[in-house]
C-alpha positions as CSV (number, residue, x, y, z in Angstrom):
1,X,130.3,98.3,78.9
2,X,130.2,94.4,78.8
3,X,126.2,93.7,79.0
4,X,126.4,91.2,81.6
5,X,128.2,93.2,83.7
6,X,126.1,96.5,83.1
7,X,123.6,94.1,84.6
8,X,125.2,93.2,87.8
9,X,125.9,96.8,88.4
10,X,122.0,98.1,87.8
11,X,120.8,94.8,90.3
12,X,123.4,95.8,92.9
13,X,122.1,99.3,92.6
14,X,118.8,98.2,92.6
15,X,119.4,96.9,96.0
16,X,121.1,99.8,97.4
17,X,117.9,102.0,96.5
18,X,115.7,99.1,98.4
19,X,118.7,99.4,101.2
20,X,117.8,103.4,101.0
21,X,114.3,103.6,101.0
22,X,113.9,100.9,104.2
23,X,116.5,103.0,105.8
24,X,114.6,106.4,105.5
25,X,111.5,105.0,105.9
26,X,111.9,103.2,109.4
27,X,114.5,106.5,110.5
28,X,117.6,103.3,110.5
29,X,121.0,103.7,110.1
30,X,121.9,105.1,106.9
31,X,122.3,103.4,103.9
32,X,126.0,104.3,102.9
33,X,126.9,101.8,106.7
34,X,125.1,99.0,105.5
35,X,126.6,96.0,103.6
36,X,125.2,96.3,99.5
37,X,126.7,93.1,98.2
38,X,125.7,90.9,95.2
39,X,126.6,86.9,95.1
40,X,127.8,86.1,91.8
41,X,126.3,82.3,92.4
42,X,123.4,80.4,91.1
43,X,120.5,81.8,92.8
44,X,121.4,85.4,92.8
45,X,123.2,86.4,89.4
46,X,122.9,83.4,87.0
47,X,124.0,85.0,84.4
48,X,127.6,85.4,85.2
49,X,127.8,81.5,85.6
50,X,126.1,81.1,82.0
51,X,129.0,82.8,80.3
52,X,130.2,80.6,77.9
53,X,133.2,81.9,76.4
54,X,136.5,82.9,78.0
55,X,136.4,86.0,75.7
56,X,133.4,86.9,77.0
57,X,133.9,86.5,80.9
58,X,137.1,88.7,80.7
59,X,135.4,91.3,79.5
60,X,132.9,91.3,81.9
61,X,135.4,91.1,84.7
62,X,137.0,94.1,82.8
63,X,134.3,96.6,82.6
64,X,133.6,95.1,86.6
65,X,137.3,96.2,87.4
66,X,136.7,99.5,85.9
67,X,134.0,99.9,88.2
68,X,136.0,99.3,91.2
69,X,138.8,102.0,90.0
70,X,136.9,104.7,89.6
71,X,135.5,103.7,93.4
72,X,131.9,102.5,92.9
73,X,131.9,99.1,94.0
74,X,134.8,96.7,95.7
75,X,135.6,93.1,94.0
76,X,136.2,89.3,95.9
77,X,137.9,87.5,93.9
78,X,137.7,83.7,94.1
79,X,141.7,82.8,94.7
80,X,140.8,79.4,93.7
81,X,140.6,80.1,90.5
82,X,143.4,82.0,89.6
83,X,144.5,85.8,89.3
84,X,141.2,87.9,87.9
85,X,139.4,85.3,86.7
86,X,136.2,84.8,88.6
87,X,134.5,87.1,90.6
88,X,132.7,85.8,94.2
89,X,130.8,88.7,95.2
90,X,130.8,92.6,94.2
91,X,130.2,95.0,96.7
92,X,128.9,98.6,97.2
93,X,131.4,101.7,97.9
94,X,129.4,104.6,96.5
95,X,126.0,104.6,95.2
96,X,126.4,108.0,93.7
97,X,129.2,106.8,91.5
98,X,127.9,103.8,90.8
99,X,124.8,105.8,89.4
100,X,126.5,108.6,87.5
101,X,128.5,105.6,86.1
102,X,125.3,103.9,84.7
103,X,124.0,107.5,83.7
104,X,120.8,106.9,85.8
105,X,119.1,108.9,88.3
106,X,119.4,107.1,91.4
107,X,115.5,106.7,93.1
108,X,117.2,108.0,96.3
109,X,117.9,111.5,94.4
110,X,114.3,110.8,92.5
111,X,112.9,110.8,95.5
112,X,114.8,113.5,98.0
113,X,114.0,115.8,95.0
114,X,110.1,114.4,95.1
115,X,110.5,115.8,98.8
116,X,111.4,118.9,98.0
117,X,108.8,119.3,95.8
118,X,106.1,118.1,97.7
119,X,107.2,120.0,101.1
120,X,104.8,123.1,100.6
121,X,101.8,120.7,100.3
122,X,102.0,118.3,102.8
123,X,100.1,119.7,105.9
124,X,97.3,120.4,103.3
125,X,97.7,117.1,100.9
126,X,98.7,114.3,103.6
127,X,99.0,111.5,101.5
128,X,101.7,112.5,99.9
129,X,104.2,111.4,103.0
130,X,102.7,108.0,101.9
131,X,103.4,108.4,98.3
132,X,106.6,109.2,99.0
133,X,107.2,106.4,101.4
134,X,105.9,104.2,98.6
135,X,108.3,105.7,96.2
136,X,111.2,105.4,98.3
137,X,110.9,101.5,98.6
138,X,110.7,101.3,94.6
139,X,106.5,101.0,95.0
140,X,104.4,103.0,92.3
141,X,101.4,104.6,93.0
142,X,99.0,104.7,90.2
143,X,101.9,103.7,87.8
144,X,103.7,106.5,89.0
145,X,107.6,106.2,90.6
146,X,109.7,109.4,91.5
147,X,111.0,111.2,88.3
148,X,110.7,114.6,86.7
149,X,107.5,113.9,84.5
150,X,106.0,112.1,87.9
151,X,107.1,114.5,89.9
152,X,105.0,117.5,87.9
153,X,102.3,115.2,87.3
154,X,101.3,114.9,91.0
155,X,102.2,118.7,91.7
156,X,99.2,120.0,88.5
157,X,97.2,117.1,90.7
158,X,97.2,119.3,93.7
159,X,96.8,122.8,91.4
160,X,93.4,120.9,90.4
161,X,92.3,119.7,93.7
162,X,93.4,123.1,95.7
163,X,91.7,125.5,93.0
164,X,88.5,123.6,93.5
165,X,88.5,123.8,97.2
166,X,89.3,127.5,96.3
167,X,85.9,128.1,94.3
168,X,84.0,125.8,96.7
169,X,84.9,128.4,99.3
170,X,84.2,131.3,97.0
171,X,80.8,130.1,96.3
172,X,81.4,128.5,93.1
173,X,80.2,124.9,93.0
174,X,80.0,123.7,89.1
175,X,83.2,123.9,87.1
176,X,83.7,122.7,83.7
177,X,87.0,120.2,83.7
178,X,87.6,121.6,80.1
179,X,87.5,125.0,81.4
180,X,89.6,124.6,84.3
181,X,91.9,122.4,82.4
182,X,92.5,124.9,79.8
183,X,92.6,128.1,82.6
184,X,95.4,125.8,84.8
185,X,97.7,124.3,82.5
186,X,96.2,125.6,78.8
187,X,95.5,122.4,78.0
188,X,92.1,121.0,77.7
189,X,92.8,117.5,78.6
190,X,95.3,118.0,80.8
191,X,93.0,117.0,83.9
192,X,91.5,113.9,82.4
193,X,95.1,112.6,81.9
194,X,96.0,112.8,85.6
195,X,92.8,112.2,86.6
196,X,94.1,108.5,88.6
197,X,96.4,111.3,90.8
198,X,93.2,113.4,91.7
199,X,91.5,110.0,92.7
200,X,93.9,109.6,95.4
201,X,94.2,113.2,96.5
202,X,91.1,113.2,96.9
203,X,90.3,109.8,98.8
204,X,93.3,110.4,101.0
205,X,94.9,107.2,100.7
206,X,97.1,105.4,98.5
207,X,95.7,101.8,99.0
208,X,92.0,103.2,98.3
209,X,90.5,101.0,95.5
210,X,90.4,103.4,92.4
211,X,87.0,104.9,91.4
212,X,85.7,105.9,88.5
213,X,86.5,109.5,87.3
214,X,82.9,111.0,87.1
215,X,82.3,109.8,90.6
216,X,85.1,112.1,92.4
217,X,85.4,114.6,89.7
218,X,81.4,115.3,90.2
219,X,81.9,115.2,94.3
220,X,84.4,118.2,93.6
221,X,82.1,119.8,91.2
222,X,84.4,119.4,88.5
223,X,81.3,118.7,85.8
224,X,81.2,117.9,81.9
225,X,78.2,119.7,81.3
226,X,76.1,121.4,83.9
227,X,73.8,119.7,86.0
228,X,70.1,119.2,85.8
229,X,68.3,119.2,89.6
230,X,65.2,116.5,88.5
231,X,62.8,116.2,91.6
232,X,59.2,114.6,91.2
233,X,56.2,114.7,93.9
234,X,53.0,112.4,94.0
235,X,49.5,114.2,93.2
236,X,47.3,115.9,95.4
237,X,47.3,119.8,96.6
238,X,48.3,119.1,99.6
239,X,51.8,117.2,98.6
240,X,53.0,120.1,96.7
241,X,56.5,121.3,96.7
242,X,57.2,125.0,95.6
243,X,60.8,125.9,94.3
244,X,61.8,129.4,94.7
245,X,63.9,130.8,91.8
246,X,65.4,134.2,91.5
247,X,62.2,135.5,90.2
248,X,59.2,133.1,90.2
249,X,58.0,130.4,92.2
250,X,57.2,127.0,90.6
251,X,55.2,124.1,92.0
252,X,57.2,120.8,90.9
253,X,54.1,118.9,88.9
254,X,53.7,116.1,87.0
255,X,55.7,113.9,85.8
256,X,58.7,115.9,87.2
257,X,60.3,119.0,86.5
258,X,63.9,119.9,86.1
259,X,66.2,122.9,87.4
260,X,70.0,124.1,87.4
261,X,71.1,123.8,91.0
262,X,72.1,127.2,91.6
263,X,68.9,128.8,90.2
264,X,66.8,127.7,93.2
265,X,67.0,130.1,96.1
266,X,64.6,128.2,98.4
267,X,61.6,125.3,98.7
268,X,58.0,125.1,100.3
269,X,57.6,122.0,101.6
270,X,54.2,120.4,102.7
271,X,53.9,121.2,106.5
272,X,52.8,117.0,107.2
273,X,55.5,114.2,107.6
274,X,56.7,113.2,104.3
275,X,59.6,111.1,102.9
276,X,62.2,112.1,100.5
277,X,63.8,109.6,98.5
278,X,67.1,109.8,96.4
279,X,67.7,107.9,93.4
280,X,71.0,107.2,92.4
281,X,70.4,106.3,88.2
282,X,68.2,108.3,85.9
283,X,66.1,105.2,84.4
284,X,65.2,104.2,87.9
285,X,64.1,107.9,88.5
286,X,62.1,108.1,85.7
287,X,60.3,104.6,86.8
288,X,59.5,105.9,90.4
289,X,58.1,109.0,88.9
290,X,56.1,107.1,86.8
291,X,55.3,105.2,90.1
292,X,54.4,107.8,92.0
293,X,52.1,109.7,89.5
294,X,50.1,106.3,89.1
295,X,49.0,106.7,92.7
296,X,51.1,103.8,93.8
297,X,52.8,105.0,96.8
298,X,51.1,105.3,100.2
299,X,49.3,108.6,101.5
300,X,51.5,111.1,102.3
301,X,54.0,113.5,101.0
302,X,56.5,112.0,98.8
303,X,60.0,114.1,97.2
304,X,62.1,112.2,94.4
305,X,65.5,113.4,93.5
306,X,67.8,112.3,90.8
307,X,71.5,112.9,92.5
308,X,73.4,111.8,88.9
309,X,75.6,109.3,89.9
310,X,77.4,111.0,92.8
311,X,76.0,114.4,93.6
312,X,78.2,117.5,92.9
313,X,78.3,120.3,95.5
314,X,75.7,122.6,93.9
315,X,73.3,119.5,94.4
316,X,74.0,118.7,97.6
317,X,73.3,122.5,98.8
318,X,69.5,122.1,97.6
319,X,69.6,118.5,99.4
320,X,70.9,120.4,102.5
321,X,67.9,123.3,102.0
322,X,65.7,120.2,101.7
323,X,66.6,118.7,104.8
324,X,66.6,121.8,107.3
325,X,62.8,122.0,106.0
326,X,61.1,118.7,106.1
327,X,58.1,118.4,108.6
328,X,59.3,116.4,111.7
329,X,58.5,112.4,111.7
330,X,59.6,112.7,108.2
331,X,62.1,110.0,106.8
332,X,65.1,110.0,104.8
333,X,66.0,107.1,101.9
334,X,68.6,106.2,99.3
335,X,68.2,104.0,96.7
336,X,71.7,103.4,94.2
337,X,73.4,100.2,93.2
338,X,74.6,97.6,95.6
339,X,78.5,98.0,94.4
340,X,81.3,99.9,96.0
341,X,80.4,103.6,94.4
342,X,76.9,103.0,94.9
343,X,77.6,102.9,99.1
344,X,80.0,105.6,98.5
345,X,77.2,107.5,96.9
346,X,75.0,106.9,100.2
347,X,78.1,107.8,102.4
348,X,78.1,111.1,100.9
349,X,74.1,111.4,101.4
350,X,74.7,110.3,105.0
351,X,76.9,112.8,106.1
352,X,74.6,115.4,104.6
353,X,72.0,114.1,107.0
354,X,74.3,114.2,109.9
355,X,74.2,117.9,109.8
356,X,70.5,117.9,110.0
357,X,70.3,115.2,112.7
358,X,68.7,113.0,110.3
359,X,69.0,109.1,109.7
360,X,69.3,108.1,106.1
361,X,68.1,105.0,105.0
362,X,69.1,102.8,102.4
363,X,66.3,101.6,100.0
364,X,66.3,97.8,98.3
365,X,70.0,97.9,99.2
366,X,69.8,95.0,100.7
367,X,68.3,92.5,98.7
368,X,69.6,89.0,97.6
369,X,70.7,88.8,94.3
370,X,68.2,87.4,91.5
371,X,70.5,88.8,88.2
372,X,74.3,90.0,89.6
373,X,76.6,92.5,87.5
374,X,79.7,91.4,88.5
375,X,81.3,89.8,91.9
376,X,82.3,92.5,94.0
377,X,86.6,92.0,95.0
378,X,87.9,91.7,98.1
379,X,88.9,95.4,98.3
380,X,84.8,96.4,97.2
381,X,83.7,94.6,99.8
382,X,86.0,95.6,102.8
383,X,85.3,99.2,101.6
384,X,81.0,99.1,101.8
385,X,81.6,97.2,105.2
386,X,83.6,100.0,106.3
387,X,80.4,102.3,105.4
388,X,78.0,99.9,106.6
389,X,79.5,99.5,110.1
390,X,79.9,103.2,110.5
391,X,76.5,104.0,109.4
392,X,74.8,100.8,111.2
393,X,73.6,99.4,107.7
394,X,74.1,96.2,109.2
395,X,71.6,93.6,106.8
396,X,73.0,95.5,103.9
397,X,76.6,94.5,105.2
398,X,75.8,90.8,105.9
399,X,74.0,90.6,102.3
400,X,77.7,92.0,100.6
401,X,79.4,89.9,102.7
402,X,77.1,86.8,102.2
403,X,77.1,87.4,98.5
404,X,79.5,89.6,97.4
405,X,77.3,90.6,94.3
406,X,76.7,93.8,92.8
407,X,73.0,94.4,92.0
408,X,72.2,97.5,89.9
409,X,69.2,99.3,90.2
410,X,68.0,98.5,87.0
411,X,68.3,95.1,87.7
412,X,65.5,95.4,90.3
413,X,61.5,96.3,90.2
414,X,60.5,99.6,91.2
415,X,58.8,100.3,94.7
416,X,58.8,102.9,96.7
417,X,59.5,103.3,100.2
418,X,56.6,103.7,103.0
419,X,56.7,106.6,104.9
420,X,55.8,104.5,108.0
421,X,58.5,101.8,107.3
């Protein structure tokens, strides 16, 4: 087929998968009653004009005229010009044809079978409908468009997503990716490579801002190496916290002590007010430990806990146990970075505390930038508003707005909150 018109053909079917795809998504007349026409003039097809040669332009008007006999697309001729010789305007007659003629897949068949696919997960995986809208009006999502390898790319997606829902509800909390990855698909890596698709199963949305993969896969309990609980208390007998193991007891002492998460059957907990503090990043935690052993914090009970970056289910089970036990008039903080995973982080802490009818508070999370990271991008900053506003963080929302700067932790000096703050 002439080149030149191979390429008229693929833009004219082009816009008969953009005619589809509005059509199905706003529930419109079908495609195959609207007009599919392409102007062989200046500003839409340019290259037809440029042909130089009269060799040249009757064989693109050929393999055109082809076209139109076996019924894909209808010809105007310009009858100025003579009999056949140049084209005004081709038009549509059967996508399907027109298609199988260029030996492509048209998206409208990408997509139907995308559909079908997707049908049994649907009610349980809403976002699909909007990944499939996207596909149908020739948008990728996460550089994916409809097609075979797409296609079973999202479906393993959902296999990894629904089988950790399956052992959160069986009890099991920590699973190793490798394992899992090798168990579902007998490939080890096979998770990490579709680990974008997971990201938006799991947010929901297909216009989320992408996060990074340890922060979601960690939130499912999908870990790389089992987690390490690190807590810390300040001195004195009567601040101690026990943690109850399977078969001992141990009083968390100096500097701090460490434990798998789901080794610990149960705390002790001073019976005074005291505040628990989470610390997002492990230099920062080992700097308030430090802190707190020196004798620098207020009287009063004090708990430190190291959540690792976004904590993982089997963590947040030992924060719940922590928060059905703490004295009344005790207070709740966060401290993590001042960027969009950081307030994600706190979100996640938050709604822990909503179960307990407790307010968390966010800790030097709302200080002015000295020494910034990085400028936080439109989408960053519309998404910690969005937390800030829900959770009525509202200096920490006018200081990302006023600055839009992310601040990490160990950007900052370490203090610890008051218990009377």
């Amino acid at each position: 087929m002439n080149l030149t018109a191979k390429k008229a053909l693929l833009k004219l079917l082009r816009f008969a998968e953009n005619t589809a795809g509005k059509s199905a998504a706003s529930g419109d007349m079908p495609a195959a009653t609207r007009v599919v026409q392409l102007q062989f003039n200046q500003a839409s097809f340019p290259d037809y004009l440029g042909i130089s040669t009269h060799a040249e332009k009757t064989s693109c008007n050929a393999s055109l005229r082809l076209a139109e006999r076996d019924g894909a697309i209808s010809i105007v001729w310009d009858s100025r010009a003579g009999n056949f010789e140049r084209i005004q305007v081709i038009r549509l007659l059967d996508g399907d044809i027109l298609a199988n003629l260029l030996q492509v897949i048209p998206r409208w068949d990408a997509a139907s079978a995308a559909a079908v696919a997707f049908a049994p997960h649907v009610q349980s995986h809403p976002v699909l409908s909007s990944v499939l809208e996207a596909w149908r009006k020739g948008a990728s999502i996460r550089s994916t468009r409809p097609g075979d390898e797409a296609i079973r790319s999202w479906l393993d997606a959902i296999r990894v997503v629904d089988a950790c829902r399956q052992k959160a509800g069986d009890g099991r909390t920590d699973i190793p990716i490798k394992r899992l990855s090798a168990a579902l698909f007998s490939d080890s890596k096979r998770i990490t490579a579709i680990a974008s698709l997971i990201d938006v199963l799991t947010q929901g949305v297909t216009t989320g801002t992408p996060r990074d993969e340890e922060e979601f896969f960690q939130e499912m309990g999908l870990m790389k190496f089992p987690p390490t609980l690190l807590m810390a208390t300040n001195p004195g007998k009567d601040n101690r916290v026990i943690v109850q193991l399977v078969d001992a007891a141990v009083s968390a002492v100096a500097p701090y002590l460490g434990f798998p998460p789901h080794a610990i059957v149960g705390l002790d907990l001073p019976t005074e007010p005291m505040t628990l503090l989470t610390v997002e990043n492990l230099t920062t935690f080992h700097e308030a430990a430090e802190y707190l052993q020196r004798g620098a914090q207020s009287a009063g009970p004090f708990l430190l806990m190291y959540t690792g970056g976004m904590p993982s289910p089997s963590w947040r089970q030992i924060y719940r146990m922590a928060l059905a036990l703490l004295p009344k008039g005790s207070t709740v903080w966060h401290w993590g970075d001042v960027d969009a995973g950081g307030f994600r982080i706190a979100n996640k802490l938050a709604e822990e505390c909503d179960q307990y009818g407790r307010v968390l508070r966010l800790h030097l999370m709302d200080v002015a930038p000295t020494v910034s990271r990085k400028s936080l991008s439109d989408a960053e900053v519309v998404s910690i508003a969005a937390i800030c506003a829900r959770r009525n963080w509202t200096v920490e929302e006018r200081l990302v707005k006023d600055h839009r700067s992310a601040i990490e932790q160990e950007s900052l000096p370490v203090t610890l909150p008051s218990a009377h703050r």
